[in-house]
N, C-alpha and C positions, 0 to 999 in steps of 0.2 A: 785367347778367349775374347769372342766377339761382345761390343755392349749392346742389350737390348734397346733399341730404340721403336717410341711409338710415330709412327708414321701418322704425319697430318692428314684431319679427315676431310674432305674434297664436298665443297659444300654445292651445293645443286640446288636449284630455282625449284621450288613447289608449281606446278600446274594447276590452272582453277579451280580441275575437278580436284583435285590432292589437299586444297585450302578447304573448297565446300565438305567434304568427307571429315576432314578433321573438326571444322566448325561442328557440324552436323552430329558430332559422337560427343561432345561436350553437353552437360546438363544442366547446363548457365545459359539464357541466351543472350544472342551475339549478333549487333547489326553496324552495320559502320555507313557512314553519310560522307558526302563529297562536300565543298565549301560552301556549296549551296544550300544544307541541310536536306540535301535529297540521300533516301537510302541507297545503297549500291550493292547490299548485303544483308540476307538476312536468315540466322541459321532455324535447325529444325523447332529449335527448344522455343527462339522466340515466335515463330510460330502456332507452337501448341500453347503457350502462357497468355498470347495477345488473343489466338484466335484467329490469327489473318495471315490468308496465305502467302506463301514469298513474291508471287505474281503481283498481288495486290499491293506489296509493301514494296517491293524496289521500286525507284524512279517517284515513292509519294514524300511528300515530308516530312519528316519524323513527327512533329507535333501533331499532326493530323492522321497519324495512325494508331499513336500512344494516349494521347488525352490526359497527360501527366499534371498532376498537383504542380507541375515547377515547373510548366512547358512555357507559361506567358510570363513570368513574373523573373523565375531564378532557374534558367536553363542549364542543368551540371556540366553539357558537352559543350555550350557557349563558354561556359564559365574557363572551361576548361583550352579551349581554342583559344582564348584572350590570355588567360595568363600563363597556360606551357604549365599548368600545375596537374597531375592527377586528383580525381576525386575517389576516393576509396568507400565502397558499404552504405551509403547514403539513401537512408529510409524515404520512399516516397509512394504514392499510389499512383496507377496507374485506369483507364477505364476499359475493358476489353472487347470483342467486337459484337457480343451480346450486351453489353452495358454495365457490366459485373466491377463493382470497386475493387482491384487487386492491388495490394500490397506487395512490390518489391524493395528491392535492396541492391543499388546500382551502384558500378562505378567504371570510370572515364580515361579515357588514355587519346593522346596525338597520332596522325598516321601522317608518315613525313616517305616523299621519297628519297632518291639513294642522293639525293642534292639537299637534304635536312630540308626541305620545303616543305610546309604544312599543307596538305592536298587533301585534311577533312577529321572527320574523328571513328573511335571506337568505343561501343557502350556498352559493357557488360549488365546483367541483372537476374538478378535471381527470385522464383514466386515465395513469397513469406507466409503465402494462407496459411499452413499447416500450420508454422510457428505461431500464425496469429488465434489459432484457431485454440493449440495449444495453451498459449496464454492467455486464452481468455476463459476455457475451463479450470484450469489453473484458479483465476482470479475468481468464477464463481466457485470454486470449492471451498477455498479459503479468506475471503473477503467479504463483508459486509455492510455495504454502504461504504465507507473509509475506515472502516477495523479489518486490521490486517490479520490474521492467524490461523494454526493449524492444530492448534491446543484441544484436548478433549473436553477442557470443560470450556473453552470460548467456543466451540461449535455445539455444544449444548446451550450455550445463550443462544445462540444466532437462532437456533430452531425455535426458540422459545418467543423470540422478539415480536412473530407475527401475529401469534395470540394474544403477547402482553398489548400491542399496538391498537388492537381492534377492540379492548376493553377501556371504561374508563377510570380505573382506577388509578390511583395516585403509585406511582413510584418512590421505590427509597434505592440509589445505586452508590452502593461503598466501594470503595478500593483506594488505594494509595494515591498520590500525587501523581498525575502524568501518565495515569493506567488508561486513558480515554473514557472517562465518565461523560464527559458532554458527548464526545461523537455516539455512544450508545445512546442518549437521551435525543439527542438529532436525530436517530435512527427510526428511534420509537415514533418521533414526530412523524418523521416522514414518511412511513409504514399507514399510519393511522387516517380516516378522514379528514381528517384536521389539518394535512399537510400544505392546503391552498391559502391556509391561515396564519400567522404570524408565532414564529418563534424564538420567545423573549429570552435573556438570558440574565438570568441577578446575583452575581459574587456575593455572596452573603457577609463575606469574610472580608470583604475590601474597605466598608462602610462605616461609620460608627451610628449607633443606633437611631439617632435623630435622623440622621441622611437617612440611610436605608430605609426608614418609615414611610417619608414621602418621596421616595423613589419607587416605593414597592405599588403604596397607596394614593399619590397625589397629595396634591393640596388644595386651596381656596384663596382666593385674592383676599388677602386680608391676614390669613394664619399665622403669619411673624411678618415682621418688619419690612423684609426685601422680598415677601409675595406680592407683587402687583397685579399677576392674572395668573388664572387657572390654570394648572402644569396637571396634565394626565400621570396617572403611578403605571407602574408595569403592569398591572393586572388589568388597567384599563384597555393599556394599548396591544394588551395581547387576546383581548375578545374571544373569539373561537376556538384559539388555538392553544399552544402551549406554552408554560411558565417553567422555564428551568431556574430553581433554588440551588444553584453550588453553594459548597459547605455550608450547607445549613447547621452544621453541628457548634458553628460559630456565632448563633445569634444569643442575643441576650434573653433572659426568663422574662421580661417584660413585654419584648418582643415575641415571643412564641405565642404570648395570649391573645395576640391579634393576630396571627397567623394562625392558628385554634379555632379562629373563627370563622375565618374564611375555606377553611377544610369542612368544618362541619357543617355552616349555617346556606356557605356560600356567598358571603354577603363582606361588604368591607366598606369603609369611612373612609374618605378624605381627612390630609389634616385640616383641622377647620369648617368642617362640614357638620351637618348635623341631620343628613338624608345620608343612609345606606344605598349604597352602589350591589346590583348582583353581580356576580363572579361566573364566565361559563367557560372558563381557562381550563387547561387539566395542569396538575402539575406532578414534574418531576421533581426530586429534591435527589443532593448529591451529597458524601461528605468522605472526609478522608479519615476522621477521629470515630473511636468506637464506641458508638451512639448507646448502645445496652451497658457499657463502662461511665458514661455520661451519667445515666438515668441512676444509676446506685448512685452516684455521689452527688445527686440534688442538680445539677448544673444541665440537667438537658427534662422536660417535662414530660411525663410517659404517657399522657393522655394525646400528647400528640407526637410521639414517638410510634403508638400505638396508629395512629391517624395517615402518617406518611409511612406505614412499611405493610402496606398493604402485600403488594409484592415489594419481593427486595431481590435487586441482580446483586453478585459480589464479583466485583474483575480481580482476577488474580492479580498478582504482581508479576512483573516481567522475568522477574530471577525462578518464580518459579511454573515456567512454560519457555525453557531456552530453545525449545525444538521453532518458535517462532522469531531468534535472532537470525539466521540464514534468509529466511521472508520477508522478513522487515529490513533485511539491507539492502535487499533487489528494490522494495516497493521504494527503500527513502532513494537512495542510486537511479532510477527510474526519473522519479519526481525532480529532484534535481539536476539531473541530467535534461530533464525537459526548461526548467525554469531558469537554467544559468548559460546552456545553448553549447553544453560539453558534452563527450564522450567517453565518461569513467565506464570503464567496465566491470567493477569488482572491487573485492579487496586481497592482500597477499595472502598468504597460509599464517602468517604470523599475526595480522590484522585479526584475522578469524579466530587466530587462537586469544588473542586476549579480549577480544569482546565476548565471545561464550565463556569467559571464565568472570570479568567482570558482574557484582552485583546488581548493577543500576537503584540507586535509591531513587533516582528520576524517574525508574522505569524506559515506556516506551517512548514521551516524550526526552530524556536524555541521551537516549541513540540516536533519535534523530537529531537535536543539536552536535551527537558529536561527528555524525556523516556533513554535516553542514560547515563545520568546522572542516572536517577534513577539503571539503569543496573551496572554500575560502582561501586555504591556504599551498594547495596545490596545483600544478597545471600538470602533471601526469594521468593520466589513464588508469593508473591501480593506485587503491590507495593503498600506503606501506603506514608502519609502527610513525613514524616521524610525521605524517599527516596530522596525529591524533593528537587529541589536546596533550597538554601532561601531568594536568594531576589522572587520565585513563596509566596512562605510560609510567608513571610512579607507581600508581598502585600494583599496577601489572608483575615490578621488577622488585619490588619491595616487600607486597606480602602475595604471596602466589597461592593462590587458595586452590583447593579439587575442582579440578573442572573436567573440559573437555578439548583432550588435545587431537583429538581425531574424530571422524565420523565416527565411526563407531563406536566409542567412546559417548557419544551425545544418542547415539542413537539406544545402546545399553541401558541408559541411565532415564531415557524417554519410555523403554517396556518396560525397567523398573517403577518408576512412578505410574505405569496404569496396572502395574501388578498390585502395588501396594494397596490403590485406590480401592480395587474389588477384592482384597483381602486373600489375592494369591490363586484367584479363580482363574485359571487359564483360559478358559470356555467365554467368560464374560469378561475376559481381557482382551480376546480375539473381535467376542460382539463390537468391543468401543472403539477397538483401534479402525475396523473396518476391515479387517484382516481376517482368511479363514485359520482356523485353529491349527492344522497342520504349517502353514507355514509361521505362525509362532511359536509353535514348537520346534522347528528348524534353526530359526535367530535365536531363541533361547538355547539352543546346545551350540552355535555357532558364537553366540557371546558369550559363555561360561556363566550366565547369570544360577547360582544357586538359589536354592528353596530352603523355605525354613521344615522345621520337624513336622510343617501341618499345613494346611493349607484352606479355600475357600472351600472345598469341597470334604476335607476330614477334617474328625474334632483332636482337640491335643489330646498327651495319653496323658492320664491320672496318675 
């Protein structure tokens, strides 16, 4: 019995044209430069991406045909020549031979001959338009100014922002701690005429009543003991523009009556003064406690409860709009990934899973301190369970609450929540999602979601 042996493969030199052919069928392009940073190479693909023909780019120098964001300053094939290191994926733009800003995504390698001598380099890259192009539709479908989501009723605010913005009435915006009450109230500024004008911002809650008085409203050289000169209030220095009242639900009844005034009369005193100042601020007021709960029990005044909720937004809380936990860990991952000069790309499946199961009493502000945290404390690329603070990680293992351990699972529980909302109406569940009827009809017999005895469209039996 003979043994089978594999006979060695007998290696053969590629010919020019056998390298150009191969370059050539790759969808990446491909040019490689001699010591001198002249090109010597240049395949079809970088051609169609740059714009410029292979004629025109061998024997030129690279930076003079690329026009690259890193060409004078942080060359990636210099960098790479110098230190024998590959550079891998490395976001840059580029200008093309029309003038067009493109966006690729390169990386670096040595070209040595058969003596390990370094005789120049090779620089892959790939066009990113599309991706960019993607994510930037992406970011206006779902983004607003700096509010991130994809929630039905936070893009029922966003649509609503530019009408609010273009009125001057007084805002009232509720919602929890940490849901982005100021960025909405930023929004409305900046939306509005008024955005070339000043936007003040007054913690209501930080203060105690005396401060907050001549914070709000100034004072006069002379009004207590340690005025020596005239200090502007906030509503002075915010003139044209807008006043944001955060938790106003925290002022005192004494303080509301001069705040009462300034909503209706327009008019407001210094302390110490005894000439009224006019007001041509708009103001937003913000609070996290619930203000119509206030007003029953004496502690919040209704005349001017009545006064600031002309319009009222209410921000959900984050526990309940989790189809915007996946979004908001790209956008905070992004942002940090910009600001700290890293390459996380994600988080694990197990990450995922206990942050959609997580309630956030922070809301959207406690995700992001806890992606922050995760950045801090790791030098990997994905964040894992161990990144994460640990009272997330306690809770996670401790009390395990209904969540969502799959997509589809979040995704079940996201058509249940706009079934519920329109009362089982399929028709006007399909309208909100954005979705035609038939294919919610498909997801709903593909996720087993049941119906109840009746629905938006029949009455119950008797």
């Amino acid at each position: 019995m003979t043994e089978n042996r594999k006979k060695p493969i007998k290696k053969t030199k590629l010919s020019h044209d056998e390298i150009t052919a191969i370059l050539d069928s790759v969808a990446e392009g491909v040019f490689t430069v001699d010591e001198n940073w002249r090109i010597t190479s240049f395949n079809r693909a970088a051609q169609k991406i740059t714009g410029v023909p292979e004629e025109e780019a061998v024997g030129s120098f690279c930076f003079d045909v690329f026009k690259a964001s890193i060409c004078e300053t942080d060359c990636a094939l210099r960098q790479t020549m110098k230190t024998g290191k590959p550079i891998i994926n490395k976001a840059v733009y580029i200008i093309n031979a029309v003038g067009k800003k493109i966006p690729i995504s390169i990386s670096t390698a040595l070209l040595k001959d058969k003596n390990d001598k370094i005789i120049g380099g090779v620089e892959t890259f790939r066009d990113l338009s599309m991706v960019e192009q993607l994510r930037k539709e992406l970011k206006d479908r779902y983004t607003f100014e700096d509010i991130v989501s994809k929630s039905p009723n936070m893009k029922h605010i966003f649509n609503l922002l530019p009408l609010i913005a273009n009125s001057d009435s007084t805002v009232v915006i509720m919602g929890e701690s940490g849901t982005g009450k100021e960025l909405l109230a930023r929004a409305i500024h900046n939306l509005s005429y008024r955005h070339t004008q000043p936007f003040v911002i007054v913690n209501c809650g930080a203060l105690p009543d005396t401060l907050l008085e001549s914070e709000l409203f100034g004072y006069k050289a002379g009004a207590f003991t340690d005025a020596k000169k005239d200090k502007p209030g906030r509503f002075t220095i915010a003139r044209n523009g807008t006043i944001f009242l955060d938790e106003i639900g925290d002022i005192s009844p004494a303080l509301q009556v001069k705040l009462l005034r300034v909503l209706q009369d327009k008019t407001y005193e210094p302390l110490g003064s005894v000439q009224s100042y006019k007001s041509r601020a708009r103001i937003i007021a913000a609070t996290n406690k619930d203000l119509p709960q206030l007003v029953k029990e004496g502690k919040f005044r209704q005349d001017l409860y009545y006064r600031i909720n002309v319009v009222k937004i209410e921000i959900p809380p984050l526990r309940q709009r989790r189809e915007d936990i996946p979004l908001l860990l790209e956008h905070f991952i992004y942002k940090f990934n910009k600001l700290k000069g890293k390459e996380v790309v994600g988080v694990s499946p197990d990450v995922m899973k206990i942050l959609m199961n997580h309630n956030y009493p922070g809301n959207v502000r406690e995700l992001e301190n806890i992606i922050e945290h995760a950045f801090a404390v790791s030098s990997e690329n994905l964040i894992k369970p161990q990144h994460l603070p640990e009272e997330i990680t306690k809770v996670s293992t401790r009390a395990p609450q209904p969540g969502y351990n799959t997509l589809s699972q979040l995704q079940k529980q996201y058509i249940l929540n706009a079934l519920e909302r329109n009362n089982w109406n399929r028709y006007q569940t399909a309208k909100e999602l954005g979705i035609h009827k038939t294919t919610l009809y498909r997801k709903i017999r593909k996720l087993g979601i049941d119906f109840p005895e009746y629905d938006g469209r029949s009455k119950p039996k008797e």
